[in-house]
N, C-alpha and C positions, 0 to 999 in steps of 0.2 A: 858070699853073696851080700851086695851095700844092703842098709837096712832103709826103708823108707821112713821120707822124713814126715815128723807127726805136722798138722795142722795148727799142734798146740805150743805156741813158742814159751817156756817159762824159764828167765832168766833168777839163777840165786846168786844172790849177794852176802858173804858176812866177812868180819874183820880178820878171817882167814888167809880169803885171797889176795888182799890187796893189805899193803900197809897204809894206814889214814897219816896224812900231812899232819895233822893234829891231832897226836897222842891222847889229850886231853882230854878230845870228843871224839871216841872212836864211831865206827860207821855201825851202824845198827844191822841186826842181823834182817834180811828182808830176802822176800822170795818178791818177784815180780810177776806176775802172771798177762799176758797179753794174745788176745784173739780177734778173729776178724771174723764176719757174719754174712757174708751178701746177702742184697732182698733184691728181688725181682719179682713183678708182677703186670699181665698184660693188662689193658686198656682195648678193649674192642669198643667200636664203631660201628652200629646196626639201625634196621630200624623190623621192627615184628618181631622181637626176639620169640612172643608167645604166639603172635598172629599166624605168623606163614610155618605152615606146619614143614617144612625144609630149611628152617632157621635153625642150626645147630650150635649156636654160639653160648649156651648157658651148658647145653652137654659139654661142651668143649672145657669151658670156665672151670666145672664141676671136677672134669677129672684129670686135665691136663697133665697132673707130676705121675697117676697109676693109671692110664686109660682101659687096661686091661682088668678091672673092677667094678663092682657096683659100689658105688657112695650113699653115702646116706647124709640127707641134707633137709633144712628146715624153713620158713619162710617167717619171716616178718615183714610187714605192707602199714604204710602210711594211709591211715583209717581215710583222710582227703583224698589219697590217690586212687584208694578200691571204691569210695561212693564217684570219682571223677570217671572209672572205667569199670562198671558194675558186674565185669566177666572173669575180670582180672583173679580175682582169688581160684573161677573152676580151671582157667587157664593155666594157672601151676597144675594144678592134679591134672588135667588132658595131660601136657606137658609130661610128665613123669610115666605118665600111661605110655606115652611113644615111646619114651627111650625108656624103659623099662631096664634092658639089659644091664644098664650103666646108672641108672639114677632111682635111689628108693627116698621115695617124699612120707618121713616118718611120722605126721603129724598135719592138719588143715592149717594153711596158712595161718599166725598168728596178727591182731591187728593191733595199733597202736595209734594215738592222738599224735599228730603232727604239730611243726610249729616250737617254735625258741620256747615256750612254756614246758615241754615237756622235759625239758634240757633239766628244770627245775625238780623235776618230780623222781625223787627218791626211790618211791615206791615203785614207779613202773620199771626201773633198773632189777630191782629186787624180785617181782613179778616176772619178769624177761629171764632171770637167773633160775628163779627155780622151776621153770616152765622147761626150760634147757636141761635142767639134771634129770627133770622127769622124763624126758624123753629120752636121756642116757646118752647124750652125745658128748662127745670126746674131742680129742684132738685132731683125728683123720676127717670128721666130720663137718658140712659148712651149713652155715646160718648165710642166708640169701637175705640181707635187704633191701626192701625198694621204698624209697620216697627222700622225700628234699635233706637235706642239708643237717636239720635237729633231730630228724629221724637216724640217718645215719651215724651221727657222734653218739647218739645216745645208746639204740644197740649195739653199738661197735663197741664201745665201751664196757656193755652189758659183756659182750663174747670176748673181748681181749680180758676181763678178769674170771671169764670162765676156765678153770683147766689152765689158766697161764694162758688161753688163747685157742677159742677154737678160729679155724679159716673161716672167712668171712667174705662172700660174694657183694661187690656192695653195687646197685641199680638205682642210681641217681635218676631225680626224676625232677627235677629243676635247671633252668640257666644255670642257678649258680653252682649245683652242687655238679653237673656236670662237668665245667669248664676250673671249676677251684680245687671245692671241700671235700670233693668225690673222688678223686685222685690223690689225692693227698697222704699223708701219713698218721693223721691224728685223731683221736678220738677223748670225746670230753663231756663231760655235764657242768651243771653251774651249782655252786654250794656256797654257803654263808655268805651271800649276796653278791660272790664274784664271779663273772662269765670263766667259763673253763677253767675252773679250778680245779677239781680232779679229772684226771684223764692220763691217758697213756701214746706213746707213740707206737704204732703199731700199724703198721703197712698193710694192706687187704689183698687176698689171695690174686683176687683180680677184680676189676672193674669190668660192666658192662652199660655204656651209652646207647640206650634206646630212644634214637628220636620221636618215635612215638608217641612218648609221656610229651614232652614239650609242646606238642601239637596241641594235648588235653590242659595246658596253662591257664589260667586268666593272664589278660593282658600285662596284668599290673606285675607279674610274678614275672613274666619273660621280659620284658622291660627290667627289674632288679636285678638279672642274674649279668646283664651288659654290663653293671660296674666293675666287677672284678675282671673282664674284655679291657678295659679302657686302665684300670689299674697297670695289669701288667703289660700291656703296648707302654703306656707310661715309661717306667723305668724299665724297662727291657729289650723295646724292638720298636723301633721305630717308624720303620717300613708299615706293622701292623698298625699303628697306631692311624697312619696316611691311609689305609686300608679303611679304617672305621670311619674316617671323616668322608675317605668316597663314598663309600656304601653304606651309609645314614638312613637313608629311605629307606632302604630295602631294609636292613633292619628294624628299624621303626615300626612296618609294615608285616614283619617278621618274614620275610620270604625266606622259605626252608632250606633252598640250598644258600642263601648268608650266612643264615643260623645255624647252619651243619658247619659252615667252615671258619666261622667265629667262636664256636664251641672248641672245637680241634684245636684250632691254633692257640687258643686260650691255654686247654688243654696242658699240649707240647710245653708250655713256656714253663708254667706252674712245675710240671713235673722234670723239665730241665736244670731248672734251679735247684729243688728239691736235690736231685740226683746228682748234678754236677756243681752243687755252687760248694760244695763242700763243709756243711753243717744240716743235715738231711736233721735229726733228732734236737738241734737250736740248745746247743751248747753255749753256745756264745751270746751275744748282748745283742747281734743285728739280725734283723727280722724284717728282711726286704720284701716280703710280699705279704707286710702288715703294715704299705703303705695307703694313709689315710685310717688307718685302725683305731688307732688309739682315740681317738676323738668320735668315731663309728662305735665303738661299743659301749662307750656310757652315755650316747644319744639313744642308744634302742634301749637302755634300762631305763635312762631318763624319760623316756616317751612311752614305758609300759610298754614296750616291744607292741607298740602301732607302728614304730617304724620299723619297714623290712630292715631285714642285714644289708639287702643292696642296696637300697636306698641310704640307709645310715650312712654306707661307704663311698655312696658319689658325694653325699655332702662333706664326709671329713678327706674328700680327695680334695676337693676345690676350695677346702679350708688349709690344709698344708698347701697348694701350691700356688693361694694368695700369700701365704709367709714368705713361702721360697722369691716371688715376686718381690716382696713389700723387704725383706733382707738385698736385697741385688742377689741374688742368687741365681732366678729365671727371670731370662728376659720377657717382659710387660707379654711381650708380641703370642710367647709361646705358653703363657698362662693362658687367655683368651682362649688360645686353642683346644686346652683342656674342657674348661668352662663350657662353651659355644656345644662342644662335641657331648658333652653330658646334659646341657640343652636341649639338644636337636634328639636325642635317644630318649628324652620324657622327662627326665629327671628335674626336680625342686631342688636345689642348693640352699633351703635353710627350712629349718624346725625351731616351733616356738619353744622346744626344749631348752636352746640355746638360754633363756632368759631366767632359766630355775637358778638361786641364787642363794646359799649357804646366809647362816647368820652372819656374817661379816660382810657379806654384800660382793661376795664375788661369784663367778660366777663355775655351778656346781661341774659343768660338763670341763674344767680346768683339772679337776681331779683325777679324769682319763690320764692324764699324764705320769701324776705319781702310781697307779694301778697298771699301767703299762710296763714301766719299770719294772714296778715288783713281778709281775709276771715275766717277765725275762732273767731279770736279776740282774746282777752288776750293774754297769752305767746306763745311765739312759741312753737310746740308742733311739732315734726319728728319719727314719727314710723319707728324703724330699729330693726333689728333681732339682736339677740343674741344667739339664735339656731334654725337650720329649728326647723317650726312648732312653737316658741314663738319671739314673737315681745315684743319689749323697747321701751318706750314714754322716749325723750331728748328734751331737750330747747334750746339747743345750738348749729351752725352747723359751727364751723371752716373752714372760705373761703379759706385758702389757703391748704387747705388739700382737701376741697371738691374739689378745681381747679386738684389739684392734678391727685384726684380719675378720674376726666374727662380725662386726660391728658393715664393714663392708659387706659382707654375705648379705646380711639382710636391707641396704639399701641396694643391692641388686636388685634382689629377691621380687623388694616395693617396687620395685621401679620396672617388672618386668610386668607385675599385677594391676601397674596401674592404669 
């Protein structure tokens, strides 16, 4: 009878089997080990996940890989999001009271400060961990979060060095973390003054999009989460991109089914890359849908994170692709485009942060660029467009050109104020 073959391929090498061409330098003795991992995880699409008592989509979430079980799972809630829907915390325990057979809620929802500041706070990782052991949960066990974007990296964080990793329901409840950071693979806090310095790649069980929370936004927050919309239409899809310049108003206006179908498509893209672009965990040096980033994240530190993530991010889109203009890279016609379209969606393309200036007189938000690097490692790597819809990996970003391209943002800027 054949034996079946193991999933574990390990290849051994020593100067046994083979003879080395050079005697001199024999081949070291070496065992190779190599495995493969798949991750998969769904993405639902709802709206009352807790509202409509026939919403089944978090039972679903919870138990998907054993459904013939009871789970046992925990809540964390973005302290903003439970005072934005003041039901929300009894709505988990209703919640767990119906489905009962399948879902035991082991503990009252836990709350936590929302907002890039928490990203900072040591303490509440620590607090979130030993809250976790108290309650005794493990690795069959899921940690539900709900709220924006810093909420998310930071418990996720908390639960991927729990246990090596408990499952982790993640309930975005922002434009942006819906259509980006909520899908995504990452989880991070910020330490000795650098944005996401420790953190892990770590995939979530599943995702669950609640239009709902969206509806609960202030303006300003639905409004910032379109940057990362316009990002990847940008370099990725073009069609989408004509999509956003048609239907401007109605997002502007936020009409719910645009904003259902601009989150999606967003969505789709982020997570096609992710999946198929072939560097899911960013081994490598390019980092294509951390175009506009690098200049986006030391403007939200430079500005005391007054300025949102998305905001930060339409301003350092429209500062690379004045570069890519002002290089002949994109033509004149099809920057405009960019600009005009982050215009028309609310967005300021400049901050007085731009003007904080190191002792030598340059200018500090330049420094994004050496900190981008280092957080990738190897060569510098700058995703800039070269037609809506396709994006170019460069190594090299000419400072007094980029000063330049700043330099132009804010004679926009005046010139639109005035």
């Amino acid at each position: 009878m054949p034996q079946r073959a193991s999933p574990l391929s390990v290849i051994v090498k020593s100067d046994l089997e083979e003879t080395p061409r050079d005697m001199s330098s024999p081949a070291p003795d070496m065992i190779e080990q190599r495995f493969s991992v798949p991750f998969h995880f769904p993405v639902y699409f709802t709206d009352g996940m807790l509202r409509d008592p026939g919403n089944s989509v978090l039972r679903q979430a919870i138990s998907r890989k054993e459904p013939g079980r009871r789970h046992r799972f925990a809540v964390v809630i973005d302290s903003q999001v439970a005072r934005a829907d003041p039901v929300l915390v009894r709505g988990f325990q209703a919640y767990a009271c119906r489905h009962d057979d399948a879902l035991d809620l082991v503990a009252a929802p836990h709350l936590v400060k929302g907002g890039e500041l928490i990203k900072n706070d040591h303490l509440t990782v620590l607090g979130l961990q030993s809250w976790l052991h108290k309650l005794r949960m493990d690795r069959h066990a899921c940690l539900v979060i709900v709220g924006g974007g810093s909420v998310l990296d930071m418990a996720g964080y908390a639960a991927a060095t729990t246990h090596r990793g408990i499952r982790v329901i993640r309930v975005p409840t922002t434009v942006l973390a819906q259509n980006d950071s909520g899908v995504g693979v990452k989880t991070a806090i910020n330490a000795f003054g650098a944005k996401n310095f420790l953190g892990t790649f770590t995939p979530p069980f599943a995702v669950i999009n609640d239009h709902d929370f969206i509806a609960t936004l202030p303006d300003r927050d639905r409004i910032a989460g379109m940057a990362e919309a316009v990002k990847v239409a940008a370099i990725r899809d073009t069609v989408f991109f004509e999509w956003l310049e048609t239907h401007v108003e109605r997002l502007r206006s936020f009409e719910p089914q645009a904003m259902r179908w601009m989150i999606r498509r967003c969505a789709e893209l982020h997570m096609h890359h992710i999946g198929q672009g072939g560097d899911p965990f960013e081994f490598g040096s390019a980092r294509p849908l951390d175009f506009g980033h690098w200049a986006a994240h030391k403007l939200e530190n430079l500005s005391g994170y007054t300025l949102t993530h998305g905001e930060a991010v339409a301003i350092g889109l429209a500062l690379d692709t004045r570069y890519a203009v002002t290089t002949g890279m994109l033509p004149e016609i099809q920057g405009e485009r960019l600009y005009r379209l982050l215009e028309r969606l609310g967005f300021r393309l400049w901050h007085e942060a731009f003007e904080q200036r190191d002792a030598q007189g340059r200018r500090q938000v330049m420094a994004g660029l050496a900190e981008f690097q280092e957080h990738l490692g190897g060569d510098l790597t700058v995703t800039m467009l070269d037609a809506i819809g396709r994006g170019r990996e460069i190594h090299e970003v000419r400072q007094p050109l980029m000063d330049g391209c700043i330099d132009w943002l804010r004679e926009r800027d005046h010139a639109r104020c005035a």
